[in-house]
C-alpha positions in Angstrom: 0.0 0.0 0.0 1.5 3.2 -0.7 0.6 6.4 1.5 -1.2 9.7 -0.6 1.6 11.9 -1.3 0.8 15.3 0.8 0.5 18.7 -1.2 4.1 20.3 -1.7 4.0 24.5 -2.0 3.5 24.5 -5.5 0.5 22.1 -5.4 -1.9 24.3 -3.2 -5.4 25.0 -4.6 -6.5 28.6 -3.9 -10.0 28.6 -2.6 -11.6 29.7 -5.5 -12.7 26.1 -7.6 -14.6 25.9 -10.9 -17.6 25.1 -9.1 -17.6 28.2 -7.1 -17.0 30.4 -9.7 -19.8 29.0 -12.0 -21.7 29.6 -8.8 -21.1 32.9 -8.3 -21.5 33.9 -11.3 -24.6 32.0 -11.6 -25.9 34.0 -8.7 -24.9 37.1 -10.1 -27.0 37.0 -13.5 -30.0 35.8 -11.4 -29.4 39.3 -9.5 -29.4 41.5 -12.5 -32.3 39.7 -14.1 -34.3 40.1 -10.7 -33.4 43.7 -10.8 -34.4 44.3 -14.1 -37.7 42.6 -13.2 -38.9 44.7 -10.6 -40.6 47.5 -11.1 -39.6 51.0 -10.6 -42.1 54.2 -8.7 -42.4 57.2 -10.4 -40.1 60.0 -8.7 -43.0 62.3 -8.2 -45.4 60.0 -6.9 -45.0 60.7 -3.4 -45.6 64.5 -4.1 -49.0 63.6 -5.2 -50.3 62.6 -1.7 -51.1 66.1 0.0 -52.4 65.7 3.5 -55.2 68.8 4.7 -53.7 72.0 6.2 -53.9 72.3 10.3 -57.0 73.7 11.9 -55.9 76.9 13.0 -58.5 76.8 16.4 -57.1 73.5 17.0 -59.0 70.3 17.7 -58.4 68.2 14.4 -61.3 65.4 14.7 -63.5 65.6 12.2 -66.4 62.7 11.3 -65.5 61.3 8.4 -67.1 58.3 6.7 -64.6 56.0 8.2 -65.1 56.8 11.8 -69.0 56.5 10.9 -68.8 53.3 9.7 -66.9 52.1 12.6 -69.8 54.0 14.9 -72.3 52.1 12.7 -70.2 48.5 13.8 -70.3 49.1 17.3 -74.0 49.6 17.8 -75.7 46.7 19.1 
């Protein structure tokens, strides 16, 4: 029986094999296709929300049809 001959300097592998590199670069390409997959928001579509000014005597509540609804659910 003969004993496996031990890797001299010049034999080392560096860490980087075929099949990690086809990996990578598999997992890059599905990146870039996912990116170019996913849809974009228009810039200016947050300026198009405008909430209502203050009340300038204060307070703030005011009976929408929301909060009626939610009156309506309550009754019993």
């Amino acid at each position: 029986m003969t004993k496996p001959s031990r890797p001299t300097a010049g034999d080392e592998r560096s860490g980087l094999s075929r099949r990690t590199l086809f990996a990578g670069a598999s997992t890059v390409g599905a990146l870039a296709a996912a990116a170019t997959l996913i849809p974009r928001a228009p810039a200016d579509a947050s300026a198009a929300v405008e909430s209502k000014p203050a009340p300038t005597k204060g307070g703030g509540y005011s009976l929408s049809d929301h909060v009626k609804q939610y009156y309506q659910t309550t009754r019993i």
